[in-house]
C-alpha positions, 0 to 999 in steps of 0.5 A: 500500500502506498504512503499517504503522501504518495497516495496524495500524490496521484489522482484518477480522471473520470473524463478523458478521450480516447482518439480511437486507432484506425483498427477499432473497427475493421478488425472486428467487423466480419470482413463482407462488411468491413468497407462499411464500417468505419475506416480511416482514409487518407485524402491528399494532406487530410485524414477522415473518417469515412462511415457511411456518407460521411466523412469525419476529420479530427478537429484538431481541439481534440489532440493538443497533447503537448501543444503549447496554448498558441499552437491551438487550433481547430484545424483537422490534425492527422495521427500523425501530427497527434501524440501517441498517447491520445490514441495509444494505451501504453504511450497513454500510461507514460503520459499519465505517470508524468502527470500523476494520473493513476487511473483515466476513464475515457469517452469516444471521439470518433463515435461522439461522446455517447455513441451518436454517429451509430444512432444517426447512421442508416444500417441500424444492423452494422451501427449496432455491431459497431457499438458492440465492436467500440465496446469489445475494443475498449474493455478488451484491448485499451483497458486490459492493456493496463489493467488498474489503469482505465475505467472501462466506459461502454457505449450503447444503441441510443436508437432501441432501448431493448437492444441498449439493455441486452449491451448494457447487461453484456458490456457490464458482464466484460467489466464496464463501469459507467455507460456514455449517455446523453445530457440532452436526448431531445436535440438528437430526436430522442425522447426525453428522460421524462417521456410519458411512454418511459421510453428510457426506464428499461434503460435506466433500470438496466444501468441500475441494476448492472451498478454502471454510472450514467456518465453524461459529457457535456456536448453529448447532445451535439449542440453548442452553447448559443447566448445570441446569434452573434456572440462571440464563441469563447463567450458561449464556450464560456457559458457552457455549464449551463447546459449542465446544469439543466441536465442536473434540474432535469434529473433532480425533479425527475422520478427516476432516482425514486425508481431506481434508488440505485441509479447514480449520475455522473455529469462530466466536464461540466464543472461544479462551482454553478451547483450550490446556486441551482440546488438552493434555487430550486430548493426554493422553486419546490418549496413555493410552487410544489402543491399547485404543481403536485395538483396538475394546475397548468401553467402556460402549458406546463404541468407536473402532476404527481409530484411528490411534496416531501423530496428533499433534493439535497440529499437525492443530489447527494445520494445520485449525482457526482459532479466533476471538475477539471479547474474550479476554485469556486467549487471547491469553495463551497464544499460544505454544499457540495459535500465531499463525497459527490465531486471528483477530478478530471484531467481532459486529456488530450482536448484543449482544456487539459491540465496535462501534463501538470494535472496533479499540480493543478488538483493540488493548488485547488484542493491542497488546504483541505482536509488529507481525508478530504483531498483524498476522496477528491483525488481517487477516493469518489471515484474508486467508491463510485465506479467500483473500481480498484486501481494499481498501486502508483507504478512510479514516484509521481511526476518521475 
């Protein structure tokens, strides 16, 4: 076991991204099909994935790894151009070693945060063996490469619930701690986690039951932040969280946690710092409006019948939702809101908003005055408890 100082001295990232290699696909995909199936092309200077009709570059955003900040930029980027470790697993461990990285769970680049582009596609019948085949490459060859190291996150077929429950159950049976899903089905053309048909219950129920976290990226529902027409986009980059913090609203007066007392939340870089201001306004908002609300009066077309009159959102936030945080002095701030079990660390590697390759030292400046107990849980410990999961003990001193 290692020291406390050393233990003090890694941290687990519950939101990374993994750049997938050109062989994720055609090696899993029976061979009659595997010029449909997603393939990486190159075209003169530029390298696409092509799927179906389309053809997708990598922004070049999504692979800075090693970039200083003035060489940003959205451009594509070949792999190539690309650091190893943003889409090779060993390269990826030396990289996490220097940072003090102990464990990273990854989300998909090519196939969208939670699986869009198979949800999107035509053939129904090869996305879904593409899910299949995303979710075999990602326990069983990025995961097993290094086991201790990533947290295997699963993708599932958006498009049939039935079909999402049986990947579910066969994903978490591989090893799968969380499933990628939407912080916003609506924009996608799916149904809300409030749909009167509980089109997602089976789903939820699934998760629950399989103790996989629900992790929602934020941009999962493939839409930007949009304050005006015309605002700048480093404004609207900036106003981000608040896409966030409706999928927080929405789950908090959802009845899924009642259903599915089971059921926990993950919402990934999302920050934290605007989660004390939107617990105690709507603490406020049921207090006053529960009973003709709980009545089925209507509101300029807006009803919540039903509604229970004794939740206490405090503790239904504390008890299913897990906020996560790459840099927010303001969140840690308000810790005794928050509570210091429901928050845990990103690193966002390899995308422009990374901490890498400074990561620890950038946790430990935010979190360094607390508690050793506190700045645990927050390093590694929420994490281990949450997602189930036992890491390897630090391969090397941190940050040698």
């Amino acid at each position: 076991m290692a020291s406390t100082d050393q233990a003090l001295n890694w941290l687990i990232s519950v939101d990374d991204h993994v750049l997938e290699p050109p062989n994720v696909w055609q090696d899993r995909i029976a061979e009659k099909d595997r010029d449909r199936a997603p393939k990486l092309v190159r075209k003169d200077d530029l390298e696409v994935w092509v799927y179906e009709n389309r053809a997708v570059p990598t922004n070049g955003l999504s692979a800075v790894a090693g970039k200083k900040n003035e060489e940003f930029s959205p451009k594509p980027v070949t792999y190539a151009d690309m650091r190893p470790g943003c889409y090779d697993a060993l390269a990826r461990v030396q990289d996490m070693n220097e940072a003090g990285i102990l464990a990273s769970l990854a989300f998909p680049s090519f196939p969208r945060f939670c699986g869009q582009i198979f949800y999107e596609a035509q053939d129904k019948d090869l996305a879904l063996r593409c899910v299949r085949a995303y979710n075999d490459w990602m326990i069983d060859e990025w995961c097993a490469s290094a086991p201790g190291r990533y947290i295997p996150l699963a993708i599932m077929p958006l498009w049939d619930p039935k079909l999402a429950v049986a990947e579910i159950e066969r994903a978490a049976a591989k090893g799968a701690r969380g499933i990628a899903f939407s912080e916003n089905p609506e924009p996608l053309g799916l149904p809300t986690i409030n749909d009167p048909s509980r089109y997602w219950d089976p789903v939820m129920q699934a998760a629950a039951d399989n103790e996989l976290v629900v992790c929602m990226h934020v941009g999962s529902s493939s839409t930007l932040p949009n304050i005006a027409s015309d605002a700048p986009f480093m404004a609207n980059l900036a106003w981000g969280a608040t896409r966030t913090a409706g999928t927080m609203l929405q789950w908090l007066f959802s009845d899924l946690f009642a259903k599915y007392p089971n059921l926990k939340i993950a919402l990934s870089e999302g920050n934290i710092g605007w989660m004390p201001y939107f617990l105690e306004r709507a603490e406020q908002v049921y207090d006053k409006q529960r009973f003709w609300a709980g009545r089925g009066v209507e509101f300029e077309g807006h009803a919540a019948s039903e509604i229970p009159l004794d939740i206490d959102l405090r503790q239904r936030f504390r008890d299913h939702i897990y906020g996560c945080f790459i840099e927010d002095h303001s969140g840690v701030a308000a810790i005794d809101v928050l509570g210091e079990d429901n928050i845990m660390l990103e690193t966002d590697y390899p995308h422009s908003d990374s901490t890498w390759p400074n990561s620890i030292q950038v946790a430990k400046k935010q979190i360094g005055h607390l508690p050793e107990s506190v700045q645990y849980k927050i390093l590694r410990g929420n994490a281990e408890r949450l997602f189930r999961f036992t890491p390897a003990e630090p391969p090397v001193p941190a940050g040698a």
